[in-house]
C-alpha positions in Angstrom: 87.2 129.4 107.5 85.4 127.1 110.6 87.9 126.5 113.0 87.4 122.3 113.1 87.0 120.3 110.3 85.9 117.4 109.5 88.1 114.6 109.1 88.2 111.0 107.9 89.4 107.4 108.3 88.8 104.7 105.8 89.0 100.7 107.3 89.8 98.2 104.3 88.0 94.9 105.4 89.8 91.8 103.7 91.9 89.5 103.3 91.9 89.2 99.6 93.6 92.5 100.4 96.3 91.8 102.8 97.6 88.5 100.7 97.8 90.2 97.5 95.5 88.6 95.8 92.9 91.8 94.9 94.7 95.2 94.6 92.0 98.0 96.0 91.1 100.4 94.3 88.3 102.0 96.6 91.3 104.0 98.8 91.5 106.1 96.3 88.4 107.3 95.1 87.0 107.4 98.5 90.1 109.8 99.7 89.6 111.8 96.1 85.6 112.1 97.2 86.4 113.3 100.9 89.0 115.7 99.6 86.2 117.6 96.9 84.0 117.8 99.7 86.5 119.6 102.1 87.1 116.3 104.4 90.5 115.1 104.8 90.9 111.9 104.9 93.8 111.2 107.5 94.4 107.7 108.2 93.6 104.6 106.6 93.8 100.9 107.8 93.5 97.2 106.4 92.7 94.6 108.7 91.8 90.7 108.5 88.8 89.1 108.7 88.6 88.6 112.0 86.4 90.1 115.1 89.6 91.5 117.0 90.7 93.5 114.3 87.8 94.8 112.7 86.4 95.4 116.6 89.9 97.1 117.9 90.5 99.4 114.5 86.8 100.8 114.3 87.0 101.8 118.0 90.2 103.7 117.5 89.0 105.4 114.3 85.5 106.4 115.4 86.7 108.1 118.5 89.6 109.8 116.6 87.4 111.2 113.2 84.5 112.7 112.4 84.1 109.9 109.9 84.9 106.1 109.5 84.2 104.6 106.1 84.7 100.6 106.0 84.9 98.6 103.0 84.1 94.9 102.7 83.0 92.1 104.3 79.2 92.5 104.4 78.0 90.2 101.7 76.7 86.5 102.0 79.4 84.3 102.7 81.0 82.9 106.0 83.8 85.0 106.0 81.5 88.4 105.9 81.1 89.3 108.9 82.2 92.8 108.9 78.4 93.8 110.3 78.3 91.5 113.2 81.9 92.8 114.0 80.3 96.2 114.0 77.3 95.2 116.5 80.1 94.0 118.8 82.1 97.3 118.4 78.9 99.3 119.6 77.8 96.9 122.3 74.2 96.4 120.0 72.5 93.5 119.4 72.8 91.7 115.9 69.9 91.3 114.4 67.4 91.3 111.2 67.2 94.2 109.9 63.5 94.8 108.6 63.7 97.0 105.9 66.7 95.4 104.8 65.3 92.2 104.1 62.0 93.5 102.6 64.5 95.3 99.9 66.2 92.1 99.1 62.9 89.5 99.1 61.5 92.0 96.5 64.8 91.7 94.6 65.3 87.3 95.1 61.8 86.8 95.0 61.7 82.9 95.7 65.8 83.1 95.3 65.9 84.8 99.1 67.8 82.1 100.4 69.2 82.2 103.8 72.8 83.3 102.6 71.2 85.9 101.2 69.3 86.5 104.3 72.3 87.1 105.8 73.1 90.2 103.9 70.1 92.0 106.2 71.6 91.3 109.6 73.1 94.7 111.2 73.4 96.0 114.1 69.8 96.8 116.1 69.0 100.2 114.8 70.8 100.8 111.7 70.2 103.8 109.1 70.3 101.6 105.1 73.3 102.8 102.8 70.9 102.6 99.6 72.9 99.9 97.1 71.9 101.0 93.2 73.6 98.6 91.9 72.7 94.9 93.4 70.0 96.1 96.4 71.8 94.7 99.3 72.3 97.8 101.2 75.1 99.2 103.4 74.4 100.7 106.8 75.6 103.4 109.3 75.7 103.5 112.8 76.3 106.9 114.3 79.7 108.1 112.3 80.9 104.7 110.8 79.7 104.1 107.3 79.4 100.2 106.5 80.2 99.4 103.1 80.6 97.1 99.7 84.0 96.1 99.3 83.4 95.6 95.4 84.3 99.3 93.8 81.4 99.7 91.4 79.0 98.5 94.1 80.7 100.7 96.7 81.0 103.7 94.8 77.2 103.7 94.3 76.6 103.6 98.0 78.5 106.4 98.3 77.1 108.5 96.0 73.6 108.3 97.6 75.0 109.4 101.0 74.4 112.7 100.3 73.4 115.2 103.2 74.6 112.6 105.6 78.1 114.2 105.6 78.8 117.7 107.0 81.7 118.9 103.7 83.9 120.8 105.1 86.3 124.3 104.2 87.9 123.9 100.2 91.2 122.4 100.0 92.7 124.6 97.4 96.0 122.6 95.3 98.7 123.7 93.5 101.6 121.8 91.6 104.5 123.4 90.5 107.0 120.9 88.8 111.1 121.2 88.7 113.6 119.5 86.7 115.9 119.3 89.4 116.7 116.7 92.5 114.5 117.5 95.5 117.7 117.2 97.7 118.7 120.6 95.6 115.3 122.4 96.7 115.0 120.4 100.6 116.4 123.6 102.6 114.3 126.2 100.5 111.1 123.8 101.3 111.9 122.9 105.0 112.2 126.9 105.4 108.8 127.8 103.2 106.5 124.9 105.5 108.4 126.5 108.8 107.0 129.8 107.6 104.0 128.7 106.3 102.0 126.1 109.1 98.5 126.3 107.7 99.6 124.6 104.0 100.6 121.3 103.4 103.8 121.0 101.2 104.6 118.1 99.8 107.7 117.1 97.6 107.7 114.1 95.1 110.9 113.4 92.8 111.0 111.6 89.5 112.9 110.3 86.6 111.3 111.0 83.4 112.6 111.0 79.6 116.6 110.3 81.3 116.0 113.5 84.0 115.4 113.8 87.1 113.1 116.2 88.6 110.6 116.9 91.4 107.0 118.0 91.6 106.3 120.2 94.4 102.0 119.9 96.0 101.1 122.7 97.6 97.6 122.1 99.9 95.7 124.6 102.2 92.3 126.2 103.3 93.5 129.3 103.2 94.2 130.7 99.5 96.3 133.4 100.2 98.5 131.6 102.3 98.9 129.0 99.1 99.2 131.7 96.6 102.6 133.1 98.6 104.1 129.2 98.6 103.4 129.5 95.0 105.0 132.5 94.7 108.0 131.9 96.7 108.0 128.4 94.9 108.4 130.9 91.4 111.5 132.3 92.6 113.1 128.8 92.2 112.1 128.3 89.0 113.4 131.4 87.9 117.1 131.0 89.4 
């Protein structure tokens, strides 16, 4: 096992978002995506559509990950300005991207339109995000990937990145499930994390067919350090 690895943020860009009005659905597979290629996803963020925000949250999470992934705010429309914020954050100029806009006149033909134009302005020097589904690509600038906010469209994006991301160690998981309160179990778990630093134990409780009980996740890198949890975790189940 490598001693860093890679880590994510993800930036939600909307706000259809913040008022309610659309409930996203791209946190999850993009944090179920990072996780089967061995990058944890540790922080995510939804901001307004605004400069300040956008500007101040990509800043803080480019320096702090190995990866920012962005969702929203880069179609046609006065309020997508998501790739102009991004120009600003990196101190580029905003600008026409060529190849961009040779993709989408061979999709619009005569139907280019100048709001349509809009979708190939990125920062100077942009690599394309490749968009499957409706052309209009996505973009990267060194470790911040710039893309759809729609899920289909997004998820495409992704799919094509490819070698572009560096996957890090396995994640092994484990669940172990108890029909007991967590507040039973608390002592036994605070006592198997102290022992155990390098896995991540988390403990969820429910209320299912008029019981309550607790499912117990058990994450790490290392297997062998996950296969004791699991065993120590058995000796509940069996008292």
């Amino acid at each position: 096992m490598t001693q860093e690895q890679p880590t994510a943020a993800l930036l939600i860009i909307g706000n259809e978002i913040l008022c309610g009005r659309t409930v996203d659905k791209n946190i999850a597979f993009l944090t179920k995506a990072l996780f089967d290629l061995g990058i944890e996803a540790q922080e995510v963020r939804i901001v307004k559509d605004t400069f300040d925000a956008i500007i101040h949250a990509v800043n803080a999470l480019r320096k702090a990950h190995t990866y920012v992934f962005t969702t929203g705010g880069i179609g046609p429309t006065h309020d997508d300005i998501t790739a102009e914020a991004m120009a600003k954050a990196f101190g580029l100029p905003f600008e026409e991207h060529a190849e961009a806009s040779a993709i989408l006149l061979n999709h619009y033909g005569d139907q280019y339109t100048q709001a349509r134009r809009r979708m190939a302005m990125m920062p100077r020097g942009a690599h394309l995000l490749p968009n499957p589904a409706s052309s209009a690509p996505g973009f990267y600038v060194e470790n911040v990937y710039v893309m759809a906010g729609v899920p289909s469209i997004m998820q495409g994006m992704f799919a094509l990145l490819g070698s572009k991301l560096t996957p890090g160690d396995p994640i092994f998981t484990e669940t172990m499930t108890f029909y007991i309160a967590e507040s039973m179990i608390a002592d036994t778990l605070r006592s198997l994390q102290e022992d155990n630093p390098v896995t991540d134990i988390g403990s969820y409780p429910f209320f299912k067919n008029n019981q309550i009980g607790t499912s117990i996740l058990v994450r790490s890198r290392d297997k062998n350090a996950l296969d004791h949890v699991m065993k120590a975790l058995m000796t509940i189940s069996e008292s």
